[in-house]
C-alpha positions as protocol buffer text, in pm:
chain_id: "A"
residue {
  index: 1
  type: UNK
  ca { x: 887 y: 1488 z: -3681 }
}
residue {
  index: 2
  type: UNK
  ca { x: 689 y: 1188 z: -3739 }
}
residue {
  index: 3
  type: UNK
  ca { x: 415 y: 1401 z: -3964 }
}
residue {
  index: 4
  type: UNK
  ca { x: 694 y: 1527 z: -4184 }
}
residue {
  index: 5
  type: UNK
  ca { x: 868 y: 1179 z: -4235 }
}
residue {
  index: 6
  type: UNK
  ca { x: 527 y: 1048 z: -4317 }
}
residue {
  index: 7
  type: UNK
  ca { x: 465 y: 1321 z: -4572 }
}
residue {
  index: 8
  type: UNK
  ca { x: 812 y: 1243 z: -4750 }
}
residue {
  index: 9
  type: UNK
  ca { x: 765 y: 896 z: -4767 }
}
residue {
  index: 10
  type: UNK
  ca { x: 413 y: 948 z: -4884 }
}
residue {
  index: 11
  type: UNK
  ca { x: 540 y: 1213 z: -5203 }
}
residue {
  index: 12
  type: UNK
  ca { x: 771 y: 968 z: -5297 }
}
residue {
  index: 13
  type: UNK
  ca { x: 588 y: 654 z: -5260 }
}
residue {
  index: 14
  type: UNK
  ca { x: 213 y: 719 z: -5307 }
}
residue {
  index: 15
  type: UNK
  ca { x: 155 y: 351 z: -5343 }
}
residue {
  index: 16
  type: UNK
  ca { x: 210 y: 316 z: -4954 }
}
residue {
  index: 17
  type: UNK
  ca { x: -24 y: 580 z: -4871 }
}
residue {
  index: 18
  type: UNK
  ca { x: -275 y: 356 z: -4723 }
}
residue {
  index: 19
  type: UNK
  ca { x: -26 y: 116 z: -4507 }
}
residue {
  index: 20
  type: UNK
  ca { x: -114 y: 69 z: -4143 }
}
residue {
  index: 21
  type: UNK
  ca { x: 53 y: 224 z: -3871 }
}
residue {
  index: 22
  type: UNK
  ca { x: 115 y: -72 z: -3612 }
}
residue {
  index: 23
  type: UNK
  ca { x: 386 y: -377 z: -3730 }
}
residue {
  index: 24
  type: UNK
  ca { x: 244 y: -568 z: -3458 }
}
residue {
  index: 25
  type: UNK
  ca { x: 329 y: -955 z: -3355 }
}
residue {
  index: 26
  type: UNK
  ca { x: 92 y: -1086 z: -3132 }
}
residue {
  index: 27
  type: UNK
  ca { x: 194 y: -1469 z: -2985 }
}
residue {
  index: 28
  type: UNK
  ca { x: -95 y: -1667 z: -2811 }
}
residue {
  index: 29
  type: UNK
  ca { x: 76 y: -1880 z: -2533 }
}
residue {
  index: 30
  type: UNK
  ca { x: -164 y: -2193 z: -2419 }
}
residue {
  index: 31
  type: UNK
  ca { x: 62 y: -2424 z: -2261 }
}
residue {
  index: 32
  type: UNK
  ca { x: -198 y: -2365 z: -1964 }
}
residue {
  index: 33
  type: UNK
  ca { x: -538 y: -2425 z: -2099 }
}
residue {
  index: 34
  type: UNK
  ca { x: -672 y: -2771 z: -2053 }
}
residue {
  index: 35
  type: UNK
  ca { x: -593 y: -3070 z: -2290 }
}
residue {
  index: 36
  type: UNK
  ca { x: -969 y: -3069 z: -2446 }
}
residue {
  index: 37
  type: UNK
  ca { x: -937 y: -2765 z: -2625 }
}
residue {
  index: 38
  type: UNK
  ca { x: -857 y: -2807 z: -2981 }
}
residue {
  index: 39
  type: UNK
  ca { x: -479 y: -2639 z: -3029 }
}
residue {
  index: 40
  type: UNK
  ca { x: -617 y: -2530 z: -3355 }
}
residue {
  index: 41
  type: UNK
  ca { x: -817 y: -2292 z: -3174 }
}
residue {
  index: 42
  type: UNK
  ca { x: -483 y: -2060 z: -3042 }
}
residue {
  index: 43
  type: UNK
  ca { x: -380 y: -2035 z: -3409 }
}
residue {
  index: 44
  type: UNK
  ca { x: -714 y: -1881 z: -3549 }
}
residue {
  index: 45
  type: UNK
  ca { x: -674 y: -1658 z: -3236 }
}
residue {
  index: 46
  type: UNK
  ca { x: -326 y: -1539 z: -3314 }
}
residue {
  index: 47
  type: UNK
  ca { x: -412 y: -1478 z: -3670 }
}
residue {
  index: 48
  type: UNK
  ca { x: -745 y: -1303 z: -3614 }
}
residue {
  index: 49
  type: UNK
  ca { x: -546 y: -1097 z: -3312 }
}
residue {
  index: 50
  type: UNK
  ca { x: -254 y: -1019 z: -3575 }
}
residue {
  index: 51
  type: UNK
  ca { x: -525 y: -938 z: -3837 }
}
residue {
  index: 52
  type: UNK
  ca { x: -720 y: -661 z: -3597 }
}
residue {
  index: 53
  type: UNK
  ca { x: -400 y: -470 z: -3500 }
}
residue {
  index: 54
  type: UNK
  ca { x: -201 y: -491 z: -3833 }
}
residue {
  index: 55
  type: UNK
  ca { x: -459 y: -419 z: -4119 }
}
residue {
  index: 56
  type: UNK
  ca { x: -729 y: -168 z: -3947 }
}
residue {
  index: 57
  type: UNK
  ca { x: -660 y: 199 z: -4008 }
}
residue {
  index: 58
  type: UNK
  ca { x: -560 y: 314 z: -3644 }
}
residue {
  index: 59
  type: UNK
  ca { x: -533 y: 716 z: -3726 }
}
residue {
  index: 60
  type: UNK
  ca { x: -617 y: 951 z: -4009 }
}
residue {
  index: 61
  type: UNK
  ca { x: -225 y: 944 z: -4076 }
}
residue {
  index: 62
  type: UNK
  ca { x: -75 y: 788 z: -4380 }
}
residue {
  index: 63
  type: UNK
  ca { x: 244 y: 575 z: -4300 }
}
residue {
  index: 64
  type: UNK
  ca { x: 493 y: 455 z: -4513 }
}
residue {
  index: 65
  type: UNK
  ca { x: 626 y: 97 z: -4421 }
}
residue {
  index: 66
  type: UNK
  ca { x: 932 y: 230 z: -4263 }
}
residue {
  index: 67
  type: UNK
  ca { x: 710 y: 475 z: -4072 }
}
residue {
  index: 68
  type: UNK
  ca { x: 515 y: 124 z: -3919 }
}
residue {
  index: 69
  type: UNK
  ca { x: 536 y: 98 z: -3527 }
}
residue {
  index: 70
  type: UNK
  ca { x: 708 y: -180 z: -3374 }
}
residue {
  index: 71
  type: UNK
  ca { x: 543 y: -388 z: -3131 }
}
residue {
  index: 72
  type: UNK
  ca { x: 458 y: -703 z: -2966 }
}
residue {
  index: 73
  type: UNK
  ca { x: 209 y: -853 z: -2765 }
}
residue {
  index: 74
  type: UNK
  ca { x: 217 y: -1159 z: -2594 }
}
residue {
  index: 75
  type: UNK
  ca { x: -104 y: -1346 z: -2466 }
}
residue {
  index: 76
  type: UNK
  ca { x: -91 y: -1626 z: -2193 }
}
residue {
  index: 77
  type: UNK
  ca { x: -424 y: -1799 z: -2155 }
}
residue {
  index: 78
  type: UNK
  ca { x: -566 y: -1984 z: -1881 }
}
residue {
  index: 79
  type: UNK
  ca { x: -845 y: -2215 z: -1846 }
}
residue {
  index: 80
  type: UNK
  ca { x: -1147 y: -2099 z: -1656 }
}
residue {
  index: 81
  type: UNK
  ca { x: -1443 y: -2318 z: -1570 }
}
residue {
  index: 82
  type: UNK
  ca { x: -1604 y: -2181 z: -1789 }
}
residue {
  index: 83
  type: UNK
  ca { x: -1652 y: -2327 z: -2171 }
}
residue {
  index: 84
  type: UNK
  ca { x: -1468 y: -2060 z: -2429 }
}
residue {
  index: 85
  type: UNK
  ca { x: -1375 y: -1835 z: -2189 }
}
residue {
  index: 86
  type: UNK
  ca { x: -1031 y: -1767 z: -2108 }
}
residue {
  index: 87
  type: UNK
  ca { x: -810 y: -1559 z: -1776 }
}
residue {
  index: 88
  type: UNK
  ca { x: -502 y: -1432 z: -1957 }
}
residue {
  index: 89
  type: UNK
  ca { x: -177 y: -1236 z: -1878 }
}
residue {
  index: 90
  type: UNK
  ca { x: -95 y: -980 z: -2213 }
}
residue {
  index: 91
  type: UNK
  ca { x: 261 y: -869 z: -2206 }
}
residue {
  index: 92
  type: UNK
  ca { x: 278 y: -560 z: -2442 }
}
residue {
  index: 93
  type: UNK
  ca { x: 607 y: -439 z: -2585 }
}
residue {
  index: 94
  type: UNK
  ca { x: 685 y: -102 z: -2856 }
}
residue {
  index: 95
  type: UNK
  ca { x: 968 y: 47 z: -2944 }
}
residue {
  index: 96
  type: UNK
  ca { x: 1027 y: 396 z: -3137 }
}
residue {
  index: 97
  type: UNK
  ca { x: 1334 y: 427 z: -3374 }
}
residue {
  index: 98
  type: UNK
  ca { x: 1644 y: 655 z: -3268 }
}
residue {
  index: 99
  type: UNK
  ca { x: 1722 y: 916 z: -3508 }
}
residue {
  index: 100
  type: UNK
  ca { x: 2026 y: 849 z: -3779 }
}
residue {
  index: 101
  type: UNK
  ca { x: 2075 y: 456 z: -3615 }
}
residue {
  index: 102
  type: UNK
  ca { x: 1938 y: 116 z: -3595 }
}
residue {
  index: 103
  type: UNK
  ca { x: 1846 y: 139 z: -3233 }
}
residue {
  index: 104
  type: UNK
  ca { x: 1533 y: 117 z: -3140 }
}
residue {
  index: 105
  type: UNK
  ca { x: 1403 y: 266 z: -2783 }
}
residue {
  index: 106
  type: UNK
  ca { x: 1158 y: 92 z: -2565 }
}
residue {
  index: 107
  type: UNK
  ca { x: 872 y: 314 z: -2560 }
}
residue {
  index: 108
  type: UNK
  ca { x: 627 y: 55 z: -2387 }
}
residue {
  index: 109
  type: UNK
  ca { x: 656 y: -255 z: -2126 }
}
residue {
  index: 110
  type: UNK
  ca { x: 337 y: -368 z: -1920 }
}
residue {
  index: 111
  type: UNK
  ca { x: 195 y: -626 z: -1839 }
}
residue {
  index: 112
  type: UNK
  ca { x: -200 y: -624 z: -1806 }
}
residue {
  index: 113
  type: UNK
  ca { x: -302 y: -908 z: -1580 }
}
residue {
  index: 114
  type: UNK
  ca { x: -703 y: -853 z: -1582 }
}
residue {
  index: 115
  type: UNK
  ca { x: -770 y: -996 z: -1873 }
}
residue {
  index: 116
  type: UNK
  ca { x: -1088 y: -1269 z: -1955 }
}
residue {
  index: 117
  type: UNK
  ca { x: -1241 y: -1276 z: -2237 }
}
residue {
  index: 118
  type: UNK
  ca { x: -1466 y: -1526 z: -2449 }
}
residue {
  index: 119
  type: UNK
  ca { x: -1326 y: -1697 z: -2776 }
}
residue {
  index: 120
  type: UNK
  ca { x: -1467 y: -1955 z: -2993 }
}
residue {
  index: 121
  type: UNK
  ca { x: -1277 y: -2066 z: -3304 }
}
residue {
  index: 122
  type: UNK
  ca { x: -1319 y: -1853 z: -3612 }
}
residue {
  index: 123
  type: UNK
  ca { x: -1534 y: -1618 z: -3417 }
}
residue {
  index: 124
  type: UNK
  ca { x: -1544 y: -1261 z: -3603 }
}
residue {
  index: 125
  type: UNK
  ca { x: -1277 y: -994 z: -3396 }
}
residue {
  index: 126
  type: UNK
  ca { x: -1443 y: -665 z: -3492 }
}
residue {
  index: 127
  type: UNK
  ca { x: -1358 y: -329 z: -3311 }
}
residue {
  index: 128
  type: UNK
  ca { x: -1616 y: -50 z: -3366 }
}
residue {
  index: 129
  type: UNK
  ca { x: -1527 y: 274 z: -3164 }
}
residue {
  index: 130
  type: UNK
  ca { x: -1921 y: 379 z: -3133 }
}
residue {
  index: 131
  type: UNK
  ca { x: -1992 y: 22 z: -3037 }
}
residue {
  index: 132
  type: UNK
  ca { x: -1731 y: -97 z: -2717 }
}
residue {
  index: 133
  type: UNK
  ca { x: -1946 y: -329 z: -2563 }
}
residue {
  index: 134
  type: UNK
  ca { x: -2073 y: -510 z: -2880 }
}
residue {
  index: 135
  type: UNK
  ca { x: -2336 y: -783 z: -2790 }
}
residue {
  index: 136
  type: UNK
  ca { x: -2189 y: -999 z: -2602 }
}
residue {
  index: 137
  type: UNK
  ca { x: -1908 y: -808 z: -2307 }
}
residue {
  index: 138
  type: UNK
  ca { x: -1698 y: -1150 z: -2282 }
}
residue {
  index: 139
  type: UNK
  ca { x: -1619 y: -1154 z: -2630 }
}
residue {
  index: 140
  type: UNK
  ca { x: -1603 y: -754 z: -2679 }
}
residue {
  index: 141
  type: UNK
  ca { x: -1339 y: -726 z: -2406 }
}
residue {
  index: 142
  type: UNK
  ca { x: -1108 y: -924 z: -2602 }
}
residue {
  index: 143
  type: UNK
  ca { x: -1142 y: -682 z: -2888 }
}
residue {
  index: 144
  type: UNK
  ca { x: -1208 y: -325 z: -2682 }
}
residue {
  index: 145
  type: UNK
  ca { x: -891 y: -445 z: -2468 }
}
residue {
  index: 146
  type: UNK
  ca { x: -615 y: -517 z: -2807 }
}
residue {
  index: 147
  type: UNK
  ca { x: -754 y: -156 z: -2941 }
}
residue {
  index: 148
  type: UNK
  ca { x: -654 y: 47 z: -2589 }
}
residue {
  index: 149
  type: UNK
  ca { x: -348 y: -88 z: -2633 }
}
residue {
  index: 150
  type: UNK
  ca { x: -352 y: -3 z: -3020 }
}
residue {
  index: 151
  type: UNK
  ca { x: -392 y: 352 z: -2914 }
}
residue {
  index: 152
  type: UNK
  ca { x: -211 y: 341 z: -2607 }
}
residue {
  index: 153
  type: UNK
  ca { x: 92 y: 275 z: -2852 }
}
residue {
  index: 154
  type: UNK
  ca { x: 8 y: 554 z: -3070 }
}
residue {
  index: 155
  type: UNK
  ca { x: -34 y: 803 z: -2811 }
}
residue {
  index: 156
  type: UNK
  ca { x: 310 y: 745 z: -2682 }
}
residue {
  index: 157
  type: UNK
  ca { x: 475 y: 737 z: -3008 }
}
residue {
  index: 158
  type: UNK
  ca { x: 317 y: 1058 z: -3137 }
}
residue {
  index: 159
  type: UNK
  ca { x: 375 y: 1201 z: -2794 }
}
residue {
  index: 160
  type: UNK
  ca { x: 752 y: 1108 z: -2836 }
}
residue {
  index: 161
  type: UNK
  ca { x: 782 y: 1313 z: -3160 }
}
residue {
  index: 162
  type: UNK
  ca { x: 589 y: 1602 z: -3104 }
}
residue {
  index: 163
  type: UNK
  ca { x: 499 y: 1788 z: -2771 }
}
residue {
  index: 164
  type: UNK
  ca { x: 130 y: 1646 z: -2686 }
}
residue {
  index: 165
  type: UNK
  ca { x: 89 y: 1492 z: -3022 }
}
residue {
  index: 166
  type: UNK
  ca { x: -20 y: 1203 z: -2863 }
}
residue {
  index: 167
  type: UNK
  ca { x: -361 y: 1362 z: -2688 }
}
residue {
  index: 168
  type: UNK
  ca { x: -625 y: 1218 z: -2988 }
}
residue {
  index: 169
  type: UNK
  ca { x: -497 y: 906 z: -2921 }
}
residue {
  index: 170
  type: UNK
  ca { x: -519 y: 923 z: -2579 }
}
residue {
  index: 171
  type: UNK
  ca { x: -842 y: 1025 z: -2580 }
}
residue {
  index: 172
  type: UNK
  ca { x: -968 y: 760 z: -2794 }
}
residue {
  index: 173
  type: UNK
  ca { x: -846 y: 498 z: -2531 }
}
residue {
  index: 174
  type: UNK
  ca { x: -1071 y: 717 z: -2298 }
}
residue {
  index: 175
  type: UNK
  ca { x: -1328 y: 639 z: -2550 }
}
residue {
  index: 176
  type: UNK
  ca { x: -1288 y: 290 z: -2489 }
}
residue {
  index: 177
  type: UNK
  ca { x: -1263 y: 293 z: -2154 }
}
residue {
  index: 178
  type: UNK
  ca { x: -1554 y: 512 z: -2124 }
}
residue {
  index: 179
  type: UNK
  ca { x: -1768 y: 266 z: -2309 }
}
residue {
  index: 180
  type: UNK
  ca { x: -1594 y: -81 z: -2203 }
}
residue {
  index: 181
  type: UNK
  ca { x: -1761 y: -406 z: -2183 }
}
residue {
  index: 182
  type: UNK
  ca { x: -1927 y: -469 z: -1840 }
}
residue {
  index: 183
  type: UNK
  ca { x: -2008 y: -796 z: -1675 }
}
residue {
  index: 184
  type: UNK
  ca { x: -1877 y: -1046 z: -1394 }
}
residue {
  index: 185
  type: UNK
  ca { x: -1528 y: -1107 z: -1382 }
}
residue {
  index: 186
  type: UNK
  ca { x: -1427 y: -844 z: -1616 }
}
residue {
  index: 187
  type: UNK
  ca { x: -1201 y: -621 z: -1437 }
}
residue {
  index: 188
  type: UNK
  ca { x: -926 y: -325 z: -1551 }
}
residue {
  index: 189
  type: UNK
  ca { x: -1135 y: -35 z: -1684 }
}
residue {
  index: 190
  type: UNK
  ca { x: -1259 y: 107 z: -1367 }
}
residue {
  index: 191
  type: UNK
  ca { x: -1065 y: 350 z: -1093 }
}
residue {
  index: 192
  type: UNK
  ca { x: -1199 y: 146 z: -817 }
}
residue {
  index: 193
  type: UNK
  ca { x: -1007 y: -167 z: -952 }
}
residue {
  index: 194
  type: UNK
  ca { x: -646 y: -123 z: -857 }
}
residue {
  index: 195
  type: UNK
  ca { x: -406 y: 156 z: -869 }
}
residue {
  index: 196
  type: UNK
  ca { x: -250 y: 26 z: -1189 }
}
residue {
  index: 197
  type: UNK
  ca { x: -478 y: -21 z: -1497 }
}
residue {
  index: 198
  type: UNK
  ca { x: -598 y: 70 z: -1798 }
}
residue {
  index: 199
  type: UNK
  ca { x: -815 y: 360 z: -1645 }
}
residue {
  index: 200
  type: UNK
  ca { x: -536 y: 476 z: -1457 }
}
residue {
  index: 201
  type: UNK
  ca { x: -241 y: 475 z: -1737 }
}
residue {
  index: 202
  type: UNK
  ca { x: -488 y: 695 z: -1943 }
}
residue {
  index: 203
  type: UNK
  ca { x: -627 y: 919 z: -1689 }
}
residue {
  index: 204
  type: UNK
  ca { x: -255 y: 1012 z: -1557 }
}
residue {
  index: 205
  type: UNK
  ca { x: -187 y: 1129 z: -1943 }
}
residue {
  index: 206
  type: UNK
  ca { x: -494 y: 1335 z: -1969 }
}
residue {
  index: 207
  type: UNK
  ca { x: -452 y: 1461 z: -1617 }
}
residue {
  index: 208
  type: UNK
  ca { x: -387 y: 1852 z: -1652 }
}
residue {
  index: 209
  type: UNK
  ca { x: -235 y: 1836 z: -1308 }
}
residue {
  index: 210
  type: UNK
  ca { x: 20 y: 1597 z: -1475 }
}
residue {
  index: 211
  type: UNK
  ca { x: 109 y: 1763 z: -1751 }
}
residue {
  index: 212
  type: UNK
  ca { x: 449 y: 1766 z: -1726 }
}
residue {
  index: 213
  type: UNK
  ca { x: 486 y: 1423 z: -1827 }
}
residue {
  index: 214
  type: UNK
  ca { x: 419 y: 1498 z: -2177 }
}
residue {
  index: 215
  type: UNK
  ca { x: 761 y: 1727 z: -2186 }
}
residue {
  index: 216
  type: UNK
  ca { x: 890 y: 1442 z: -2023 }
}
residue {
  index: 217
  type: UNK
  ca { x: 808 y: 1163 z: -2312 }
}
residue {
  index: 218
  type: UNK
  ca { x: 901 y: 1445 z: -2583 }
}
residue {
  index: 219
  type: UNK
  ca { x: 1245 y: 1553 z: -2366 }
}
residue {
  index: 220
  type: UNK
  ca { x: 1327 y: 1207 z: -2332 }
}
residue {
  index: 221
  type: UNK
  ca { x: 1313 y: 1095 z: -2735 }
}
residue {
  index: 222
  type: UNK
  ca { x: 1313 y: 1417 z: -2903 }
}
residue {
  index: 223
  type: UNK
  ca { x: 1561 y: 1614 z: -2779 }
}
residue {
  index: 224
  type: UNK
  ca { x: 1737 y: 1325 z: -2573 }
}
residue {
  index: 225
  type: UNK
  ca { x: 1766 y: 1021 z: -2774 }
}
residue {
  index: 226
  type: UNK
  ca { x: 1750 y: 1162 z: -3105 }
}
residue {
  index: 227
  type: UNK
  ca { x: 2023 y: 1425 z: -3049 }
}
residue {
  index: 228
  type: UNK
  ca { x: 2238 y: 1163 z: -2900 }
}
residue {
  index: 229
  type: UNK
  ca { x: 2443 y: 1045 z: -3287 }
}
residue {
  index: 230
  type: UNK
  ca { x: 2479 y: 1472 z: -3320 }
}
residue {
  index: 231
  type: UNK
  ca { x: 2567 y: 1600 z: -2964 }
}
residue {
  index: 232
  type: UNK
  ca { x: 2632 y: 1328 z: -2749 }
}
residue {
  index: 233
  type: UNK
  ca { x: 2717 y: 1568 z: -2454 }
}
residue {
  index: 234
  type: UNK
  ca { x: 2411 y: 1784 z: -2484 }
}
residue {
  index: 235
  type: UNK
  ca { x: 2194 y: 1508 z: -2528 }
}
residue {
  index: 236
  type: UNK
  ca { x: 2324 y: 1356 z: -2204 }
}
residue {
  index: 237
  type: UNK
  ca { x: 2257 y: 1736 z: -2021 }
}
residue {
  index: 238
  type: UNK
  ca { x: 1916 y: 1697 z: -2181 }
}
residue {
  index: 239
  type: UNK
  ca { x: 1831 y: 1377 z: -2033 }
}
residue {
  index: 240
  type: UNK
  ca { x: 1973 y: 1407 z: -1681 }
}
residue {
  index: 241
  type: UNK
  ca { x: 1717 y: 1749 z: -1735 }
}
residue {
  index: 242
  type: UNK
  ca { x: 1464 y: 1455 z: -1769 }
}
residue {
  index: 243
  type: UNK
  ca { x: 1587 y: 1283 z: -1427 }
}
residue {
  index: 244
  type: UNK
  ca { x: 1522 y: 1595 z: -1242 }
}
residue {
  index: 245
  type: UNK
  ca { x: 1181 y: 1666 z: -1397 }
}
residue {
  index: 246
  type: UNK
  ca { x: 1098 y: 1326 z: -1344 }
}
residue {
  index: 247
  type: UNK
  ca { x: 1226 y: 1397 z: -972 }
}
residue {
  index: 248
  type: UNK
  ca { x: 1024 y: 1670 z: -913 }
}
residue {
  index: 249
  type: UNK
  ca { x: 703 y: 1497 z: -1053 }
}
residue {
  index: 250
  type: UNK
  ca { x: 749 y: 1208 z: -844 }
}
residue {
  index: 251
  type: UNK
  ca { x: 795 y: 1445 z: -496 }
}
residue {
  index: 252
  type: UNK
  ca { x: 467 y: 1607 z: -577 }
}
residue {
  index: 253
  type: UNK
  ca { x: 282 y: 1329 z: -740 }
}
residue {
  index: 254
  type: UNK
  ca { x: 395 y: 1003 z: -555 }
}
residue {
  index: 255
  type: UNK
  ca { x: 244 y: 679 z: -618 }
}
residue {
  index: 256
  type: UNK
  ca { x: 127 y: 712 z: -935 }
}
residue {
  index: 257
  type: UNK
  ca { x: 125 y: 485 z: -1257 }
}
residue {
  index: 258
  type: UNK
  ca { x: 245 y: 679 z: -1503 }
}
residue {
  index: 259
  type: UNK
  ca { x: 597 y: 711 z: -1287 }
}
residue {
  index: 260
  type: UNK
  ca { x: 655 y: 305 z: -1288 }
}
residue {
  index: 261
  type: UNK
  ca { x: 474 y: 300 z: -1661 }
}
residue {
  index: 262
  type: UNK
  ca { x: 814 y: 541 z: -1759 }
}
residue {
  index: 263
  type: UNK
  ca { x: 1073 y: 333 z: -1636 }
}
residue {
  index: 264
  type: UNK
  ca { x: 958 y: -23 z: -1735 }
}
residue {
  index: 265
  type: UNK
  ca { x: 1174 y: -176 z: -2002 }
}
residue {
  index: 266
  type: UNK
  ca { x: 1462 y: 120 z: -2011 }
}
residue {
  index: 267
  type: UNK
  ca { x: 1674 y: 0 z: -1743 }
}
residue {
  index: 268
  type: UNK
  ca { x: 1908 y: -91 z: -1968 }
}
residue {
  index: 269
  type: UNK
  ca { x: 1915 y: 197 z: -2187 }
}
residue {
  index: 270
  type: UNK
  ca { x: 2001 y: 444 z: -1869 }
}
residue {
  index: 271
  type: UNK
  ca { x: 2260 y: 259 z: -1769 }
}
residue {
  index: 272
  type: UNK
  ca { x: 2387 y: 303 z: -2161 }
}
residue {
  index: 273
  type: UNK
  ca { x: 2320 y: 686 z: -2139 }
}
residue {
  index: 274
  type: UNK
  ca { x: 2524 y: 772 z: -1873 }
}
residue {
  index: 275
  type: UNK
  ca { x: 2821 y: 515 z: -1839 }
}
residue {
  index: 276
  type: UNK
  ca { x: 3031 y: 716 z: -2017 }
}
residue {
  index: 277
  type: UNK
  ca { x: 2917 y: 1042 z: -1821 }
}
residue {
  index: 278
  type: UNK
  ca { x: 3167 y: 1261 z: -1639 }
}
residue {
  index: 279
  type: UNK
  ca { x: 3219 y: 1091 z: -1306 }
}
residue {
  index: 280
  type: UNK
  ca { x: 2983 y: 1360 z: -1101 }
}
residue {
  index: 281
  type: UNK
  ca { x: 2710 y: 1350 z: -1391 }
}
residue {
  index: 282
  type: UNK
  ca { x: 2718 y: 927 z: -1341 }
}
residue {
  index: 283
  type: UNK
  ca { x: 2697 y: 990 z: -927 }
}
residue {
  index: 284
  type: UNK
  ca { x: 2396 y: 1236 z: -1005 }
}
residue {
  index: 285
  type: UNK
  ca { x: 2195 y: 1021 z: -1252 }
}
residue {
  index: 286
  type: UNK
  ca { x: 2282 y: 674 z: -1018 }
}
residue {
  index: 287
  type: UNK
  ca { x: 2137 y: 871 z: -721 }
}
residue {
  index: 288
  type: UNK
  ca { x: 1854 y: 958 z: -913 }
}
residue {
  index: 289
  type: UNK
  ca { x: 1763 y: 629 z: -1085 }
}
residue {
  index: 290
  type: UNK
  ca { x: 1801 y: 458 z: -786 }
}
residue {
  index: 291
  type: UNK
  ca { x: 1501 y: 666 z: -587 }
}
residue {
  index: 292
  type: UNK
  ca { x: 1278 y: 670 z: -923 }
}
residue {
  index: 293
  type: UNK
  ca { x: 1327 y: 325 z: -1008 }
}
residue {
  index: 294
  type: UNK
  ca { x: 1392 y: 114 z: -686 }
}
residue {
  index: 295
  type: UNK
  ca { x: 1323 y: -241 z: -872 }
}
residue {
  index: 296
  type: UNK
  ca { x: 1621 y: -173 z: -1077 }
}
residue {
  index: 297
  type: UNK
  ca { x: 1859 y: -7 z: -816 }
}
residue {
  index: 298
  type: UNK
  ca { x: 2080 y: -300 z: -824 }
}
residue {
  index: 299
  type: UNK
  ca { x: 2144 y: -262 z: -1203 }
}
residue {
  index: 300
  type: UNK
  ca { x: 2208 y: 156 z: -1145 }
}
residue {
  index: 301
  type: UNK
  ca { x: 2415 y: 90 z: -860 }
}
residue {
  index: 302
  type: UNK
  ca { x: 2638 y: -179 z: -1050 }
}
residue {
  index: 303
  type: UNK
  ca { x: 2641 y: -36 z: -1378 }
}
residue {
  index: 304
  type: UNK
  ca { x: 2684 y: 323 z: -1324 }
}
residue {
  index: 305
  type: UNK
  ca { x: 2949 y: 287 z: -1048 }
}
């Protein structure tokens, strides 16, 4: 769906042919770095950041403004001992637009906390795909780790419009990980590092043993979401079909990220989709939530009594 609305917009607008495909907002939060750092320093960083993810050409795709993915990323420094160098939590948020309305579906909600990276102000934020690691792996983190996330984002999307669309994109965030900067105190690329990263997001998407979870991202937008303005009913059917795949993934995978990823930031939006169920299709999808998504059982248990 997304490659024909792109090729529409593109006939009748050639001028936009060339637009970027993230409309990205990236807010640097400093509140925590030490009073002898220029503030000035934070604003070049938020432009440059802004700069990287909003005017580089992400994909061979040409996007039309309206086809422009929404997202946000916000980055909370903290002071290290070090001069320059900076620990940091990056909250990153994207949302994909629901067919025939304004509402717009959260498609992404992490938050990365292995993040330290090197900054001086008005220092050049390059990415270069064949080049990760750059010369110096402090300051290349900061760049190699915005441009998983840049394709992280695309991968989804695509993924949500087309059944594995999102594979390239995936792979080119293996491509980064693959090649990521390496050097003490630079953490979140590597299995051995947690259960939850940036290597594990990725490798649970490329995963053939997990395959299923690429029906479930196209299930749960294309024929879900999307068909929800035209056939409210069947929609519904379709995405209590996603529940039960999501079920059965969860039973013979458990534990891993790409379960938790899922649910993070859509809370809301279940309880939406099935408050207005028939009463044993509510019971069904509470029952559900609740086991899949135990930090939010509270907000299933209240809102889909």
């Amino acid at each position: 769906m997304r490659n024909i609305k792109i090729f529409i917009v593109v006939c009748l607008f050639p001028c936009c042919a060339v637009a970027q495909e993230l409309n990205a907002r990236v807010t640097v939060v400093h509140n925590r770095v030490s009073n002898n750092v220029n503030r000035s320093t934070f604003t070049t960083l938020q432009t440059a950041l802004n700069n990287l993810l909003n005017t580089r050409k992400w994909t061979t795709d040409n996007y039309g403004p309206n086809e422009k993915i929404d997202c946000n990323f916000q980055l909370n420094l903290e002071s290290t001992n070090e001069p320059n160098v900076y620990k940091a939590l990056l909250n990153i948020q994207a949302a994909r637009p629901v067919y025939n309305t304004s509402y717009l579906s959260p498609i992404i909600n992490f938050q990365d906390e292995n993040i330290l990276f090197k900054y001086v102000e008005f220092q050049q934020l390059e990415f270069n795909e064949n080049r990760v690691t750059g010369s110096d792996a402090l300051a290349s983190n900061l760049t190699a780790i915005f441009a998983y996330y840049a394709y992280v984002i695309l991968a989804f999307d695509y993924n949500s419009f087309s059944l594995k669309g999102g594979v390239p994109y995936f792979q080119k965030a293996q491509n980064v990980i693959n090649n990521a900067p390496d050097g003490r105190g630079i953490s979140g690329w590597k299995p051995f590092e947690g259960i939850r990263n940036r290597y594990w997001l990725v490798e649970n998407m490329l995963n053939s043993r997990y395959n299923v979870m690429h029906d479930i991202y196209y299930n749960y937008y294309r024929l879900g979401m999307d068909k929800m303005y035209e056939d409210e009913k069947a929609a519904r059917a379709e995405l209590m079909n996603v529940l039960n795949q999501l079920n059965s993934f969860n039973t013979e995978n458990p534990n891993t990220m790409i379960n938790q990823f899922f649910f993070q930031g859509k809370s809301n939006e279940w309880v939406n989709i099935f408050k207005n169920a028939l009463p044993q299709d509510k019971i069904k999808a509470r029952e559900l939530l609740v086991k899949l998504d135990l930090t939010n059982a509270n907000k299933y248990n209240e809102g889909l009594k």
